[in-house]
C-alpha positions, -999 to +999 in steps of 0.1 A: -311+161-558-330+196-553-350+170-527-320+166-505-306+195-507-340+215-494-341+189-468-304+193-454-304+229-454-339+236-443-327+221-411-292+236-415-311+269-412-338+265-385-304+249-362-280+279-373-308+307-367-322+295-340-334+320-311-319+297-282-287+311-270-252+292-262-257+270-233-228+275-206-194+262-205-207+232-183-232+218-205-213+227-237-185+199-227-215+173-215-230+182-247-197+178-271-192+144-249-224+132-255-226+140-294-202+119-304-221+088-293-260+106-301-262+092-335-290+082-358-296+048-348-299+039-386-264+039-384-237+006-375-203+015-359-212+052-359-200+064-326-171+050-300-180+037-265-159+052-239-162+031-206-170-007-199-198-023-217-226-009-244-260-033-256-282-023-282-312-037-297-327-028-336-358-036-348-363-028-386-391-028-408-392-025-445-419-025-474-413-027-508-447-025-532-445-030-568-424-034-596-396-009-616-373-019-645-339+001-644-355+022-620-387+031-640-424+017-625-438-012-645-468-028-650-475-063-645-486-070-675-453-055-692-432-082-667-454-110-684-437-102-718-398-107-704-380-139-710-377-163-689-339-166-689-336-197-667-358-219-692-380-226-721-406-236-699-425-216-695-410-189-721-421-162-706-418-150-667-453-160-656-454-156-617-449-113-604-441-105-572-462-075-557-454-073-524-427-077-498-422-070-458-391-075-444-383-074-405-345-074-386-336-073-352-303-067-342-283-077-315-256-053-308-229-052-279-194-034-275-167-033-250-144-005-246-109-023-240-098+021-239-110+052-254-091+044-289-104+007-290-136-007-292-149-048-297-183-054-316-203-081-317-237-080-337-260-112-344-292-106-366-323-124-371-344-118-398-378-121-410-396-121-444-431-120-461-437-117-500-468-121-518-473-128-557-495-134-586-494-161-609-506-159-648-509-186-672-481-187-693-497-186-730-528-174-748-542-145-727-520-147-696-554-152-673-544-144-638-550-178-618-541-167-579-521-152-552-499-169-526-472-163-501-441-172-489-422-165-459-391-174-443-376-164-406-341-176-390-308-160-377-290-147-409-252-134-399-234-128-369-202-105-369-171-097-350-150-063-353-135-033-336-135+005-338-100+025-335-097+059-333-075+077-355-081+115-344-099+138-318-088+171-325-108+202-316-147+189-317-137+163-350-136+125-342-120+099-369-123+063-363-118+035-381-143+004-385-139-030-394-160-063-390-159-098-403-195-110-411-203-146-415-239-156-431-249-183-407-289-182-422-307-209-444-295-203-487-319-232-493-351-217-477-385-241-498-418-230-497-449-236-520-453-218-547-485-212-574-470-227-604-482-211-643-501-248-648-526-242-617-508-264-593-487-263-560-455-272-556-425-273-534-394-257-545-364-233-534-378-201-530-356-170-552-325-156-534-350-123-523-364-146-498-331-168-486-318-158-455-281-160-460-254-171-487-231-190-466-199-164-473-179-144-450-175-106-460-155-082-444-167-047-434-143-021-437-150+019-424-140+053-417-164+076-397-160+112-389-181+136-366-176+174-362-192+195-338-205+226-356-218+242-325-237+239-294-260+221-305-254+209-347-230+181-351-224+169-385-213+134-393-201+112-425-194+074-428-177+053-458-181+016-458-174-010-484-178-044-475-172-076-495-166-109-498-139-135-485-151-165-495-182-175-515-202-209-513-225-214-544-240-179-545-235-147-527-253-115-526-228-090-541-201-066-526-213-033-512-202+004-510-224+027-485-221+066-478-240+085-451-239+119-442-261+135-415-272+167-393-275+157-356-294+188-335-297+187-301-330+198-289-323+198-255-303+178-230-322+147-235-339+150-272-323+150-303-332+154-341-309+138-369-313+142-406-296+117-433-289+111-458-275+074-477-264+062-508-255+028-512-244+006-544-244-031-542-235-053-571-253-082-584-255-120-573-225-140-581-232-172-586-260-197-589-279-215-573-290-244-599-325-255-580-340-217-583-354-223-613-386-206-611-401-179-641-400-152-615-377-119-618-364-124-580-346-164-595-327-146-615-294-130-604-288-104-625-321-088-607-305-072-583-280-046-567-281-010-581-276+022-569-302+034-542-303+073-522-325+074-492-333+101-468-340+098-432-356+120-400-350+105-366-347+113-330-332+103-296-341+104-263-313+098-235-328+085-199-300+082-179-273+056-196-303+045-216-311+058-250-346+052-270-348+062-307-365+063-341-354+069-379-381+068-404-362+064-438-378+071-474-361+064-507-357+093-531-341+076-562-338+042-568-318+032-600-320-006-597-304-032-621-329-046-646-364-056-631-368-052-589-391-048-565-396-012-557-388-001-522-415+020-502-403+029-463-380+018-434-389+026-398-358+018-374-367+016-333-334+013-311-326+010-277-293+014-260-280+016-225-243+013-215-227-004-183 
């Protein structure tokens, strides 16, 4: 917490203090104008389009490295000792995962029927890597090998709308909503090292699925103030969850962000952020993901996460380029996870 708080008003104070003066009346409305759509571009549904037609494109990256149980680091020797709760056989959990990279690119477009009503339309693709280590699963627990898996396919596509509910002296309200439909692969095989020395073919662990199959809506409110010439300050609320569930979904989802957005200039501007998110565990099951690794079993996953991001824009005309590099700063997981590293997030937007 002390973290976040240095962090937030660090930049709180260089922006308040600084030694630039008020720009004139002129560029204090373009400015106002444009910092209602100049947000981090970590962010869905942050800001309302004004005129015609809006298309952005996301491209995400995300590393996790490691293990922690209920949000301590753990050794993989200590994950050898769990149960395996899916089976007897073997009794242990024998196969660790050390490694994962995970890559999304976004599709993002939006209409502006008026300026109180917006349509969305998002399709994402998505993209992921893990590597792991399998032991034998008696006597010594001898490490026999490494291998990967990897899967790759469009995972959801989603339809919504933005309404404004207030704009009243440098504060925006407006609401979000989106229905999201998992359209990507929940069966997803791969070959695997198994604990007796051999390959085999099986359903890889929900971690590296692509979908679930279920429909979730995503529901929002999202409020920007303009502090002053140049520091807008901005907080979102979204919980989404699920309509309807095929054999397994990944669980429902509740997701804060606050942030400081400083405009550098006419053209460049800094962002601070920070996001707390809590996501519950799988429901469901899928009976083929059998194997003695943490990521088969459902209860491994959801928790409560805080991360902190820097970003910046850079506005070219109608076009907009940016960057958010996010770190996590407390990650209480449920029971045994992977343990998240960095997120870089490159964007670029132009409007019609």
């Amino acid at each position: 917490m002390k973290k976040i708080l240095i962090s937030f008003f660090t930049l709180l104070s260089l922006v308040l203090f600084s030694e630039d003066g008020p720009m004139d009346g002129h560029h204090s409305h373009k400015m106002q104008m444009q910092g209602h759509s100049n947000t981090p571009v970590g962010l869905v549904g942050a800001a309302m389009h004004h005129h015609g037609f809006m298309f952005a494109i996301k491209q995400s990256y995300m590393n996790m490295d490691s293990n922690i149980y209920e949000g301590n680091d753990i050794s993989s020797s200590e994950i050898l000792s769990f149960k395996n709760p899916l089976s007897n056989t073997p009794y242990n959990l024998s196969v660790v995962p050390k490694k994962m990279n995970m890559k999304m690119t976004m599709l993002m477009g939006m209409y502006a029927l008026s300026e109180n009503f917006n349509l969305t339309g998002m399709a994402t693709y998505s993209s992921k890597e893990m590597t792991l280590e399998t032991f034998k699963p008696m006597m010594n627990r001898d490490f026999l090998g490494s291998f990967n898996t990897s899967s790759a396919d469009l995972s959801s596509i989603s339809f919504g709308g933005l309404i404004l509910l207030k704009d009243v002296n440098g504060s925006k309200t407006h609401f979000n909503i989106a229905i999201d439909k998992s359209v990507g692969d929940s069966g997803v095989k791969g070959t695997a090292l198994t604990p007796m020395g051999s390959y085999m073919d099986m359903t890889l662990p929900y971690a590296m699925q692509l979908g679930d199959k279920g429909t979730k809506i995503d529901l929002g409110v999202t409020n920007q103030k303009k502090i002053n010439e140049r520091l807008s300050w901005g907080n979102q609320l979204k919980r989404k969850f699920g309509l309807s569930d095929a054999l397994w979904s990944f669980g429902d989802q509740l997701e804060f962000n606050t942030w400081l957005q400083y405009k550098q200039s006419k053209v460049i501007s800094l962002s601070s952020r920070l996001k707390l998110v809590h996501q519950q565990k799988i429901s469901g099951i899928d009976p083929s993901i059998i194997a003695p690794v943490q990521t088969a079993n459902p209860d491994n996953y959801g928790g409560k996460e805080a991360h902190l991001a820097f970003g910046a824009n850079f506005l070219v005309g109608h076009s907009k380029i940016s960057f958010e590099f996010v770190l996590p700063i407390s990650q209480e997981k449920n029971n045994l996870q992977m343990k998240a590293k960095n997120m870089l997030i490159i964007g670029y937007q132009n409007s019609f």
